[in-house]
mmCIF file as Biopython writes it, N, C-alpha, C and O atoms, coordinates in Angstrom:
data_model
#
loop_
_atom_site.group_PDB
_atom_site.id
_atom_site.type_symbol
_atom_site.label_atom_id
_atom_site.label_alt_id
_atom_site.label_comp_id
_atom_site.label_asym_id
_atom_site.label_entity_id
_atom_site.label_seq_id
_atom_site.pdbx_PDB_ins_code
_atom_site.Cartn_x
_atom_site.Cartn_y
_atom_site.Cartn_z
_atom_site.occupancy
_atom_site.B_iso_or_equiv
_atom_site.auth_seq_id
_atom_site.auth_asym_id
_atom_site.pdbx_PDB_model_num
ATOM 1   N N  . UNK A ? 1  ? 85.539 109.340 56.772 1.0 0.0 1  A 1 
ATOM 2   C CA . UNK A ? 1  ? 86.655 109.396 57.686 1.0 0.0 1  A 1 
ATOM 3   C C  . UNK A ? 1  ? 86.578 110.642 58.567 1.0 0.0 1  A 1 
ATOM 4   O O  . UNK A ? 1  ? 86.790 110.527 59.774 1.0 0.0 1  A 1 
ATOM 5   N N  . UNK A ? 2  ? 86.321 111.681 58.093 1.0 0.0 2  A 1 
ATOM 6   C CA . UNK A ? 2  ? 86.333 112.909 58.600 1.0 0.0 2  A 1 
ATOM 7   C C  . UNK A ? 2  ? 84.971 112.848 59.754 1.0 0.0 2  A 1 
ATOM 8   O O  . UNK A ? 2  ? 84.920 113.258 60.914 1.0 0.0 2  A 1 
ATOM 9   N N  . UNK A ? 3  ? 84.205 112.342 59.130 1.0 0.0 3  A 1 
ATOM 10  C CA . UNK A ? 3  ? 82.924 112.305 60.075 1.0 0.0 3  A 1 
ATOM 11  C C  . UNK A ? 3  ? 82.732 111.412 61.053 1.0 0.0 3  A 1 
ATOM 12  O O  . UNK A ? 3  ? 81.739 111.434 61.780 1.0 0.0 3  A 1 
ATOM 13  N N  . UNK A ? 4  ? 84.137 110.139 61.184 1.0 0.0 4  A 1 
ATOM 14  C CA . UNK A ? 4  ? 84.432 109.243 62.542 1.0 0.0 4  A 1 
ATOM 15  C C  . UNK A ? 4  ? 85.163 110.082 63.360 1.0 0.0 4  A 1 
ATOM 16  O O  . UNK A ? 4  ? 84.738 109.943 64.507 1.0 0.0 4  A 1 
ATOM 17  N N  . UNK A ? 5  ? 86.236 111.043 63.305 1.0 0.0 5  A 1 
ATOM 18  C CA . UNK A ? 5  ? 87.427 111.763 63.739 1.0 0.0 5  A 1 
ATOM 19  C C  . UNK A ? 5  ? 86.241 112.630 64.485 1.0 0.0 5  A 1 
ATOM 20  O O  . UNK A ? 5  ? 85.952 112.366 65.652 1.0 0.0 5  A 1 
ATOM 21  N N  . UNK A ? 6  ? 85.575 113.664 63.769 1.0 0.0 6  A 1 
ATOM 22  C CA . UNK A ? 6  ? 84.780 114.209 64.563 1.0 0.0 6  A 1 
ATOM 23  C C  . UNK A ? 6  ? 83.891 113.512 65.612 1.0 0.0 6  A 1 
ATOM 24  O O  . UNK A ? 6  ? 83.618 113.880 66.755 1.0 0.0 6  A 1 
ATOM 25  N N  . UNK A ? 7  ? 83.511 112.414 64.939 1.0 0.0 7  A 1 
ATOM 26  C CA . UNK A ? 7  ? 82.578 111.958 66.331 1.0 0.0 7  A 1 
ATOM 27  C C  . UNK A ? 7  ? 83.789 111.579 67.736 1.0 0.0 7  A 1 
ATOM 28  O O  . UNK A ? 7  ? 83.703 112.152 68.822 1.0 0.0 7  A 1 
ATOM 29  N N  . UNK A ? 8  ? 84.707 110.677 67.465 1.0 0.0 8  A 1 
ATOM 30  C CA . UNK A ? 8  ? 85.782 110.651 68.479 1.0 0.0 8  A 1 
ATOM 31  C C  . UNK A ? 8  ? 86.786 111.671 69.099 1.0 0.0 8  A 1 
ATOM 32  O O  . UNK A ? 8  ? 87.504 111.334 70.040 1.0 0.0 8  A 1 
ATOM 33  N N  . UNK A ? 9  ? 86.834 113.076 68.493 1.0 0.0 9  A 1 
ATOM 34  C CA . UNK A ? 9  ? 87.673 113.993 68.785 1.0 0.0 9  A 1 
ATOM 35  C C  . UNK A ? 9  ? 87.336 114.816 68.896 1.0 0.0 9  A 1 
ATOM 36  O O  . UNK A ? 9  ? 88.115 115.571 69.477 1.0 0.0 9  A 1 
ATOM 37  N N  . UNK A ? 10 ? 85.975 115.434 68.492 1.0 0.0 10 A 1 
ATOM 38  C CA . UNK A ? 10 ? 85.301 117.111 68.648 1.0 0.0 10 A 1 
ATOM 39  C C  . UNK A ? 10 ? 84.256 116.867 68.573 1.0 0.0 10 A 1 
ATOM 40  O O  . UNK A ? 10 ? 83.691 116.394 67.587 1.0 0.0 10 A 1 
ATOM 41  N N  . UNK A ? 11 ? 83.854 117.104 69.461 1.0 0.0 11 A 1 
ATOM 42  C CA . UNK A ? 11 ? 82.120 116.404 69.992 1.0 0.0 11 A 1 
ATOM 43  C C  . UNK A ? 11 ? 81.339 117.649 69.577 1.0 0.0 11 A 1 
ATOM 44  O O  . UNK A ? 11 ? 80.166 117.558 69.214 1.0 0.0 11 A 1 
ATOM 45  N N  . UNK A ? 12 ? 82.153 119.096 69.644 1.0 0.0 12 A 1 
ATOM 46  C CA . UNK A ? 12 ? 81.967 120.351 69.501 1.0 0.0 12 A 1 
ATOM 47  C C  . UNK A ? 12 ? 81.249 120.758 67.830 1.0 0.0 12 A 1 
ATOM 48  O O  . UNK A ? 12 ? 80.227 121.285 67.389 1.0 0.0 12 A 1 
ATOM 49  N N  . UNK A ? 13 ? 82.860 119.963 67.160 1.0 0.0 13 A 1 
ATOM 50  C CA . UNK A ? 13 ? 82.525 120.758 65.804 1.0 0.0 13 A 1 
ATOM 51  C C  . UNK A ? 13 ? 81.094 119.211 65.136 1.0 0.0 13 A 1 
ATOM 52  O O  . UNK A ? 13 ? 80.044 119.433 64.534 1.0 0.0 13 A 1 
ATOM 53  N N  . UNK A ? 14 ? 81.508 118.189 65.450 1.0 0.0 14 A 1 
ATOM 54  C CA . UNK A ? 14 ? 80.275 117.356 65.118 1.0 0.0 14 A 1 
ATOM 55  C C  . UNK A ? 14 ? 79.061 118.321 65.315 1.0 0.0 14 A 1 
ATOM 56  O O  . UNK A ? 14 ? 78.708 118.944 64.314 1.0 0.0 14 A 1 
ATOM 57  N N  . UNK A ? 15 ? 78.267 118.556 66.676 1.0 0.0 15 A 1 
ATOM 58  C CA . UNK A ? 15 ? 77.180 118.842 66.725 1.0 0.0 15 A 1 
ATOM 59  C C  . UNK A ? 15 ? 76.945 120.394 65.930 1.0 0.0 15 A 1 
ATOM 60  O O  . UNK A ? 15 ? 75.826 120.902 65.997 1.0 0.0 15 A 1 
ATOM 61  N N  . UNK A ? 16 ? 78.243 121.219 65.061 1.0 0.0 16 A 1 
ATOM 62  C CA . UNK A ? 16 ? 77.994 122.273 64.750 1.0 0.0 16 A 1 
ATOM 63  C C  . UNK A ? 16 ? 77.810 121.824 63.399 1.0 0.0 16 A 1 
ATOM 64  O O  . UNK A ? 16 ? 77.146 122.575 62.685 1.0 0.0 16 A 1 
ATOM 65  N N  . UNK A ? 17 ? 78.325 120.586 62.806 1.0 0.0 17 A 1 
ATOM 66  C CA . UNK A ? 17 ? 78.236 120.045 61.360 1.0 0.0 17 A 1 
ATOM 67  C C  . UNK A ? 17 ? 76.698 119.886 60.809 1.0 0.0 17 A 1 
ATOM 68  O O  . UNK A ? 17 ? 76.040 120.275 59.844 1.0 0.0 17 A 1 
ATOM 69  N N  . UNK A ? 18 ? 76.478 118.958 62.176 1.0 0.0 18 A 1 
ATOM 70  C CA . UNK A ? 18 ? 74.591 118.257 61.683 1.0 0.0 18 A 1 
ATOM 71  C C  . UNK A ? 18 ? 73.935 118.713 62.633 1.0 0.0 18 A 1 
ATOM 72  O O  . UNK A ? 18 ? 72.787 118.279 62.733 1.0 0.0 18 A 1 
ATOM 73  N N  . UNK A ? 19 ? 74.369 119.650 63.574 1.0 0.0 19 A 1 
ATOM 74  C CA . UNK A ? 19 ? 72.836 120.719 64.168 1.0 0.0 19 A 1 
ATOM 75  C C  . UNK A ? 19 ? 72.573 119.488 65.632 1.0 0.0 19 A 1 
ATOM 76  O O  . UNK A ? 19 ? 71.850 119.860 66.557 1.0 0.0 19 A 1 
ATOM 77  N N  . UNK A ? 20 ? 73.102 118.344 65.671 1.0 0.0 20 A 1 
ATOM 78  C CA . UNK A ? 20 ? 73.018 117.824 67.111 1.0 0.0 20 A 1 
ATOM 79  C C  . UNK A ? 20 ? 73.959 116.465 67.447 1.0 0.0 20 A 1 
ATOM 80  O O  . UNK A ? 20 ? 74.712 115.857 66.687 1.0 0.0 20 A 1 
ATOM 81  N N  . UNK A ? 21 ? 73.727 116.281 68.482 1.0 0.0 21 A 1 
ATOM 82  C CA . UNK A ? 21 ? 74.229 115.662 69.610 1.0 0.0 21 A 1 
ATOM 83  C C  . UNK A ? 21 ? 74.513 113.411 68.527 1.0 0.0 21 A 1 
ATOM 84  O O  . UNK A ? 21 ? 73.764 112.971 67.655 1.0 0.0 21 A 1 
ATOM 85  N N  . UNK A ? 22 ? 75.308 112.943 68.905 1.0 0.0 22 A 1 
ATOM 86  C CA . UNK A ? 22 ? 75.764 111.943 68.461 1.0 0.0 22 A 1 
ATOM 87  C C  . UNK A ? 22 ? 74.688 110.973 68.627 1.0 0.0 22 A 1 
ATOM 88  O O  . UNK A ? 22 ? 74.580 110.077 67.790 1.0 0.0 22 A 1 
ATOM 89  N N  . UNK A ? 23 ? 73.644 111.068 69.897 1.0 0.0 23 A 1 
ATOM 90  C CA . UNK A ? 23 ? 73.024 110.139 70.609 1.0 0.0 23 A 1 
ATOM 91  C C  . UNK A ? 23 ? 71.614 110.046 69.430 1.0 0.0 23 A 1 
ATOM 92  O O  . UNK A ? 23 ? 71.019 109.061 68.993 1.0 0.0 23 A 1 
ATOM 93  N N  . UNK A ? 24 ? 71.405 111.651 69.153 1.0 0.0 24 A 1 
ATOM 94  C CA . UNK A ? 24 ? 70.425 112.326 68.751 1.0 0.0 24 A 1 
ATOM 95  C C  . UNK A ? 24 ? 70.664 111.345 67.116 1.0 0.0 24 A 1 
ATOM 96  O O  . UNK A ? 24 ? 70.054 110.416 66.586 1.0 0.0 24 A 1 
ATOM 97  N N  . UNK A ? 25 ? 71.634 112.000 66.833 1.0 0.0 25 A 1 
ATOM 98  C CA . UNK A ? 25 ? 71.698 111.570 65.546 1.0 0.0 25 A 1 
ATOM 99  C C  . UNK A ? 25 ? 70.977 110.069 65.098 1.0 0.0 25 A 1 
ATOM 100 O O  . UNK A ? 25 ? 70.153 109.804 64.223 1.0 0.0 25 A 1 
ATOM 101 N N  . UNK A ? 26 ? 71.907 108.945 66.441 1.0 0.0 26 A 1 
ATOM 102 C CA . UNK A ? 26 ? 71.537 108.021 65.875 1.0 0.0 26 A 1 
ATOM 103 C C  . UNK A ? 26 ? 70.269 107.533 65.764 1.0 0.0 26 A 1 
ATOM 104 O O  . UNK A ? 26 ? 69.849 106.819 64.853 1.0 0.0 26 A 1 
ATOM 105 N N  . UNK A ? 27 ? 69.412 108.109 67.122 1.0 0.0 27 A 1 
ATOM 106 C CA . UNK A ? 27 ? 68.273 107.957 67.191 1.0 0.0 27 A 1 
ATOM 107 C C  . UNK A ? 27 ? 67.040 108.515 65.936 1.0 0.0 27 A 1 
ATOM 108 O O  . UNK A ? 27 ? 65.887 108.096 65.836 1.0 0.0 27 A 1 
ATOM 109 N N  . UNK A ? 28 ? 67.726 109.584 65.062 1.0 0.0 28 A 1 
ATOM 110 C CA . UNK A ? 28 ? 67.545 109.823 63.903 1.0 0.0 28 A 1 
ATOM 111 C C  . UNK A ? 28 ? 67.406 108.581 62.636 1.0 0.0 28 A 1 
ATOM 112 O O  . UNK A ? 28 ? 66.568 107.976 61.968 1.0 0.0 28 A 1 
ATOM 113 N N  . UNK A ? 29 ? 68.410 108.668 62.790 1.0 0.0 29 A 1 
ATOM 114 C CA . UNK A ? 29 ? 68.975 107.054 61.886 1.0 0.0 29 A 1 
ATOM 115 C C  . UNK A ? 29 ? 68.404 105.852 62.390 1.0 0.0 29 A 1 
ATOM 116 O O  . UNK A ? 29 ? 68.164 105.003 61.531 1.0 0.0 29 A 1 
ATOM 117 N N  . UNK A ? 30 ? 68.155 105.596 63.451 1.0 0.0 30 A 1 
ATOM 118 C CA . UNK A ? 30 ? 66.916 104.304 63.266 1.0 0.0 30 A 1 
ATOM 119 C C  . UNK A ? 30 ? 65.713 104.665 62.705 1.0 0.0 30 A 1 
ATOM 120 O O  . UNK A ? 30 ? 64.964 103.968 62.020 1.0 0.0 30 A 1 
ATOM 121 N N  . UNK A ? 31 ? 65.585 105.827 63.056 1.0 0.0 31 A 1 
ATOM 122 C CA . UNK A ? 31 ? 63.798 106.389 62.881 1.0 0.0 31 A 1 
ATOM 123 C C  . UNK A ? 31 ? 63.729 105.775 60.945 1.0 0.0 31 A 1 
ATOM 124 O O  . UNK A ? 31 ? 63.229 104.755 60.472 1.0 0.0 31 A 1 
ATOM 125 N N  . UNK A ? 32 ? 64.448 106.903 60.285 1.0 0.0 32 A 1 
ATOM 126 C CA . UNK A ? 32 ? 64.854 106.713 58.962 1.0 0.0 32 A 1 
ATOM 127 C C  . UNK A ? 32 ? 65.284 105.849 58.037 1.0 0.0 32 A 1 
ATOM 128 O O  . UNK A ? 32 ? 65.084 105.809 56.823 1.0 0.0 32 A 1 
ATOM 129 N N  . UNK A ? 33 ? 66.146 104.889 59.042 1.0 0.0 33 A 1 
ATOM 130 C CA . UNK A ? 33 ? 66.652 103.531 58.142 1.0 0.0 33 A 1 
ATOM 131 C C  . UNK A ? 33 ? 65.747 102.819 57.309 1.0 0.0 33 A 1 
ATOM 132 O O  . UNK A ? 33 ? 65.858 102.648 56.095 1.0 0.0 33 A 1 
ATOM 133 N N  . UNK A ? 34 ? 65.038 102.505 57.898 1.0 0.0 34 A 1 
ATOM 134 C CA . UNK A ? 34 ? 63.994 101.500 56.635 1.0 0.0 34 A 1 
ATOM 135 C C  . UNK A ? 34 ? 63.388 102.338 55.255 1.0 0.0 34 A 1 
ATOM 136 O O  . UNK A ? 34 ? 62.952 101.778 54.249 1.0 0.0 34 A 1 
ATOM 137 N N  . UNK A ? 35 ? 63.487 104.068 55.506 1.0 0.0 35 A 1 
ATOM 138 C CA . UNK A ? 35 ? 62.760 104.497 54.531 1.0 0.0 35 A 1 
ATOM 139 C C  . UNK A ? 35 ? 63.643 104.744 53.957 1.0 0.0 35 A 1 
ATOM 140 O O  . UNK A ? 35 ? 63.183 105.303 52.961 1.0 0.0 35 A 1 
ATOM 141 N N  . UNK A ? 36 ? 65.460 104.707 53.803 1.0 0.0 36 A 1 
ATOM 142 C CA . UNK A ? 36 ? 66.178 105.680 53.245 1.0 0.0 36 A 1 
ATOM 143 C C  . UNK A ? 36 ? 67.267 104.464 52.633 1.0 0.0 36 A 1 
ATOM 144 O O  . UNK A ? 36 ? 68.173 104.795 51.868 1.0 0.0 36 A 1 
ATOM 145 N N  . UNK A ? 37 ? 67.087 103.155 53.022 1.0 0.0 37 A 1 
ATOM 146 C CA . UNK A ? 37 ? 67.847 102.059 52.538 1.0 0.0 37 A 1 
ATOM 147 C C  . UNK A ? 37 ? 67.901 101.280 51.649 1.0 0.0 37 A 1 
ATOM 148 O O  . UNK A ? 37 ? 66.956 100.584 51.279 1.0 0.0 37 A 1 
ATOM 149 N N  . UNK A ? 38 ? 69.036 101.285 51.170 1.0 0.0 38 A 1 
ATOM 150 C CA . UNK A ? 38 ? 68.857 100.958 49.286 1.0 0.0 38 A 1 
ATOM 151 C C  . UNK A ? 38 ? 69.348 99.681  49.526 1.0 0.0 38 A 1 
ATOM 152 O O  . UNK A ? 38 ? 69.670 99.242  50.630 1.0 0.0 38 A 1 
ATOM 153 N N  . UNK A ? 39 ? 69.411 98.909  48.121 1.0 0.0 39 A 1 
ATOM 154 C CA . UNK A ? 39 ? 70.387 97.138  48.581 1.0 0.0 39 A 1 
ATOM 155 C C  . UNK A ? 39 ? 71.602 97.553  47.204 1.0 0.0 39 A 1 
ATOM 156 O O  . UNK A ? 39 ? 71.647 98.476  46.391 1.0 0.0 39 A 1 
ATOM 157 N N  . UNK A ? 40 ? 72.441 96.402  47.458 1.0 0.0 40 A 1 
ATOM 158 C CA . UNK A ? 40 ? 73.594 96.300  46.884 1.0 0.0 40 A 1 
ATOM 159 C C  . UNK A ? 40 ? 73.322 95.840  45.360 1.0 0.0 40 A 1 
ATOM 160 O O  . UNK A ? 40 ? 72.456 94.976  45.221 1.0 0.0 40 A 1 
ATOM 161 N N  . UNK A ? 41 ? 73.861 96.243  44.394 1.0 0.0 41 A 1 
ATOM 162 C CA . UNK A ? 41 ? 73.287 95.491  43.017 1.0 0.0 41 A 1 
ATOM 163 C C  . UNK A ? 41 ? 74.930 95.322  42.317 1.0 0.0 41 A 1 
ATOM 164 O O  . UNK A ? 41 ? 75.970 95.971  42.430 1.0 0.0 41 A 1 
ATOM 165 N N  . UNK A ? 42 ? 74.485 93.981  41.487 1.0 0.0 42 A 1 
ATOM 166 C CA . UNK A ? 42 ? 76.142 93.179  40.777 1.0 0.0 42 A 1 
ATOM 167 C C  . UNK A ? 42 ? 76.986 94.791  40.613 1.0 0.0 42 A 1 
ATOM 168 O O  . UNK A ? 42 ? 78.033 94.636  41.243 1.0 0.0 42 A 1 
ATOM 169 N N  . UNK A ? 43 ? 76.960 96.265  40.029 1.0 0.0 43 A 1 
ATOM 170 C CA . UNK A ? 43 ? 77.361 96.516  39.269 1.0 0.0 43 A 1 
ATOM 171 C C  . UNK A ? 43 ? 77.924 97.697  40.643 1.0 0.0 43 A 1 
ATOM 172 O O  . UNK A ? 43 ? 78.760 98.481  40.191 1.0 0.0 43 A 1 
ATOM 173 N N  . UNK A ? 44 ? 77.749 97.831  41.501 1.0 0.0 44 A 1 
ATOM 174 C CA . UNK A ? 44 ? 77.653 98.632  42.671 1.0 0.0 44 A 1 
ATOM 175 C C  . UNK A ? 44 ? 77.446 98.304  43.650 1.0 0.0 44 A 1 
ATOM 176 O O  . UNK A ? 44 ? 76.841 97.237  43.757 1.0 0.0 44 A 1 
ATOM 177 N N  . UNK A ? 45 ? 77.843 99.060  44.900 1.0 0.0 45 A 1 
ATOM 178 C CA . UNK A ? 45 ? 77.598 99.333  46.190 1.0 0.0 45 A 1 
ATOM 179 C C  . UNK A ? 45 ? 76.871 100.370 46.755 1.0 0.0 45 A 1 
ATOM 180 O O  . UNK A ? 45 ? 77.393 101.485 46.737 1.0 0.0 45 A 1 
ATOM 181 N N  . UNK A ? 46 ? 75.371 100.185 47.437 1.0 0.0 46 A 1 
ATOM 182 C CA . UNK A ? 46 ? 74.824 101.172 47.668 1.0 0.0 46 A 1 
ATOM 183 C C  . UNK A ? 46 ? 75.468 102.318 48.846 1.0 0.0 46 A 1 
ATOM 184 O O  . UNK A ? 46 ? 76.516 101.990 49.402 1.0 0.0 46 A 1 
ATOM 185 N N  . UNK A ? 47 ? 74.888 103.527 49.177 1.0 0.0 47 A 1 
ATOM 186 C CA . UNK A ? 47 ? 75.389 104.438 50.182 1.0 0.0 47 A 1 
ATOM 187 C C  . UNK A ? 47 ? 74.612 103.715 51.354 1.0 0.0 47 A 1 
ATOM 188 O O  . UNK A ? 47 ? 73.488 103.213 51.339 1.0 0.0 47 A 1 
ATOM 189 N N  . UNK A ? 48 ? 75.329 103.786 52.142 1.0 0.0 48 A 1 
ATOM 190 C CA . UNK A ? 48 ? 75.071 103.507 53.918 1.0 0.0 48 A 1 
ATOM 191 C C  . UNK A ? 48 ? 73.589 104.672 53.852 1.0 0.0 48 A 1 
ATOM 192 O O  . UNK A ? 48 ? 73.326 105.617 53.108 1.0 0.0 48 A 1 
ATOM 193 N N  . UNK A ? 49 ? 72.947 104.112 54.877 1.0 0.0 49 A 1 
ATOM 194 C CA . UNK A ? 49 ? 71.686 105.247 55.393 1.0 0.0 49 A 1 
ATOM 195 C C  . UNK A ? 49 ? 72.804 106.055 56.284 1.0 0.0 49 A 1 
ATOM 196 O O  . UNK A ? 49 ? 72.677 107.276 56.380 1.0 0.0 49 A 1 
ATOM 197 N N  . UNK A ? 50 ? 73.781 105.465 56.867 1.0 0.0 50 A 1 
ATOM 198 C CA . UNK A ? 50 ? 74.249 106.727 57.587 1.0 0.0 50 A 1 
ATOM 199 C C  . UNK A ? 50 ? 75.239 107.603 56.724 1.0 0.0 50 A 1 
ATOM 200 O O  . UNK A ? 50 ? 75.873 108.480 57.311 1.0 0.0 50 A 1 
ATOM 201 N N  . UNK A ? 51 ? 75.404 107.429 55.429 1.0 0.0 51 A 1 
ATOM 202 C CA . UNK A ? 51 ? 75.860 108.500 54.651 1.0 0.0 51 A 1 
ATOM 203 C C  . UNK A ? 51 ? 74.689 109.386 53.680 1.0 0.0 51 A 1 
ATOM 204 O O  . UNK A ? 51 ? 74.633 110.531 53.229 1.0 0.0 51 A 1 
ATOM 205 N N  . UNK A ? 52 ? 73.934 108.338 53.646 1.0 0.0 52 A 1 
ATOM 206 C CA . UNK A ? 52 ? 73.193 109.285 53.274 1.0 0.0 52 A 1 
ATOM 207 C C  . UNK A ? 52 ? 72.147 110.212 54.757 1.0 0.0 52 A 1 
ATOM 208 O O  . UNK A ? 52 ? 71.072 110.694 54.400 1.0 0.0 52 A 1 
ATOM 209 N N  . UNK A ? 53 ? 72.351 110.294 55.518 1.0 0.0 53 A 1 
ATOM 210 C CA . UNK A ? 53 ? 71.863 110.850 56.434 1.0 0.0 53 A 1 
ATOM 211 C C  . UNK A ? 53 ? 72.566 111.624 56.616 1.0 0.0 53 A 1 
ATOM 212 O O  . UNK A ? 53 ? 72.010 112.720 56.549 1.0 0.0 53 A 1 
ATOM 213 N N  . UNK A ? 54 ? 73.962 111.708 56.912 1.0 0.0 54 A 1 
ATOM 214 C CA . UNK A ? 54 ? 75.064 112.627 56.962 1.0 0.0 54 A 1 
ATOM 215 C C  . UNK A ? 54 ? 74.785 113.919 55.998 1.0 0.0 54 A 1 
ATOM 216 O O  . UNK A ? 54 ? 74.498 115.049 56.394 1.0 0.0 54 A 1 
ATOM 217 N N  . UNK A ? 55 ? 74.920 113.536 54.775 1.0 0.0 55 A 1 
ATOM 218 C CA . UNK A ? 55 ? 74.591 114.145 53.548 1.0 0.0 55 A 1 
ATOM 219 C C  . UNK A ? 55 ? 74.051 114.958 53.876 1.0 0.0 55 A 1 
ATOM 220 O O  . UNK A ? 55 ? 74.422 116.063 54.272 1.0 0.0 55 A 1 
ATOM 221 N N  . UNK A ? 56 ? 72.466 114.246 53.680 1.0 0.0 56 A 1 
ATOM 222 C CA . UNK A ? 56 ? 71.137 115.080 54.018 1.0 0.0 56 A 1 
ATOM 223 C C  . UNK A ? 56 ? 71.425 116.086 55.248 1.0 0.0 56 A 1 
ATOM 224 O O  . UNK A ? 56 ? 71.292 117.242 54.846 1.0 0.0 56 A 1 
ATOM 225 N N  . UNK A ? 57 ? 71.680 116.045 56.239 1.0 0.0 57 A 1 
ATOM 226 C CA . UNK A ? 57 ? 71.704 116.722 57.355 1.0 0.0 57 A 1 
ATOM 227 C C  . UNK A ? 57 ? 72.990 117.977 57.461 1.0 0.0 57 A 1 
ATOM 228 O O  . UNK A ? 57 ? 72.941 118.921 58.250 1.0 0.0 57 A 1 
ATOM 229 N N  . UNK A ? 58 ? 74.181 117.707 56.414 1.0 0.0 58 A 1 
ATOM 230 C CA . UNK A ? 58 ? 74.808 118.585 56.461 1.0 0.0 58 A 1 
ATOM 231 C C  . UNK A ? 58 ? 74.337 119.916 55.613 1.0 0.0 58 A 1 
ATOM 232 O O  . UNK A ? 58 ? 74.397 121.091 55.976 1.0 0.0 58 A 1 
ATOM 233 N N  . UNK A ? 59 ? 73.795 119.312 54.238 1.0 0.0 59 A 1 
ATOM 234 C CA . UNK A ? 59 ? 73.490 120.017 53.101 1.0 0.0 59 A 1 
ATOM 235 C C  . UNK A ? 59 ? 72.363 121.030 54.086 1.0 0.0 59 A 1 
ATOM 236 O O  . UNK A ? 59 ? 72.530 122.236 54.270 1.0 0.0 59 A 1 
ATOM 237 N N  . UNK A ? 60 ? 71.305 120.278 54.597 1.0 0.0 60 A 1 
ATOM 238 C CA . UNK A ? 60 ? 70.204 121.016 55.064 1.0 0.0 60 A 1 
ATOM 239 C C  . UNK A ? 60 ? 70.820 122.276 56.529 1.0 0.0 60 A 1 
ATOM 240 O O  . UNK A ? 60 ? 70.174 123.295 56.773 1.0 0.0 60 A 1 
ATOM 241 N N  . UNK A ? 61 ? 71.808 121.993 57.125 1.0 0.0 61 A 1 
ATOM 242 C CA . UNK A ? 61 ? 72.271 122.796 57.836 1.0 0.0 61 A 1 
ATOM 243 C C  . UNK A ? 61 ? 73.118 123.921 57.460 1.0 0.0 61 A 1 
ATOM 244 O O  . UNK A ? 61 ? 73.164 124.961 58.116 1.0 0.0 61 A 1 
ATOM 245 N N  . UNK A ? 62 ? 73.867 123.677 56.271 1.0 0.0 62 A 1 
ATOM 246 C CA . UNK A ? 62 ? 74.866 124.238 55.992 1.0 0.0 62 A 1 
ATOM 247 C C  . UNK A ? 62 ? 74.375 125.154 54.307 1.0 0.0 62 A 1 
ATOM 248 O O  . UNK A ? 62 ? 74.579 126.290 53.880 1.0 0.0 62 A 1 
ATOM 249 N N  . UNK A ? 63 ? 73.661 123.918 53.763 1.0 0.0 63 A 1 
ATOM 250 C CA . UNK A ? 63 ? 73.677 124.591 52.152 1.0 0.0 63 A 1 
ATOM 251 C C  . UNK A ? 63 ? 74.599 124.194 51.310 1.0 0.0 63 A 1 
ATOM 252 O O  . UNK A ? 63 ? 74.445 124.574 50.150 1.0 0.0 63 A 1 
ATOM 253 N N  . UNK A ? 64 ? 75.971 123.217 51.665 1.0 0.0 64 A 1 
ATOM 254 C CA . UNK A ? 64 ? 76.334 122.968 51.026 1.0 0.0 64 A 1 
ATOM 255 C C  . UNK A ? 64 ? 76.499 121.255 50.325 1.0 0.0 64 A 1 
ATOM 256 O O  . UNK A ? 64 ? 77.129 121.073 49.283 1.0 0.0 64 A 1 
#
């Protein structure tokens, strides 16, 4: 949720979260999708590639 608000409301603090630009990102996220995409199993729901990209990209910018 927090990471739609930013993309629609602070274009600012987004690109200070994951180090770039919205366009950038996604173009990230195609590159990555096929290597980073899990499937759904009876007992669960896998993470989106774009959460796990999020993830990855905050942790690696931030450390946390």
């Amino acid at each position: 949720m927090l990471v739609r608000e930013l993309e629609l409301e602070d274009v600012a603090e987004y690109q200070a979260l994951f180090r770039m630009d919205k366009s950038t990102f996604d173009y990230v996220l195609d590159l990555v999708t096929p290597y980073i995409e899990k499937q759904d199993t009876v007992m669960r729901e896998c993470v989106s590639p774009r959460e796990r990209l999020q993830a990855t990209l905050r942790f690696l910018a931030t450390g946390m």
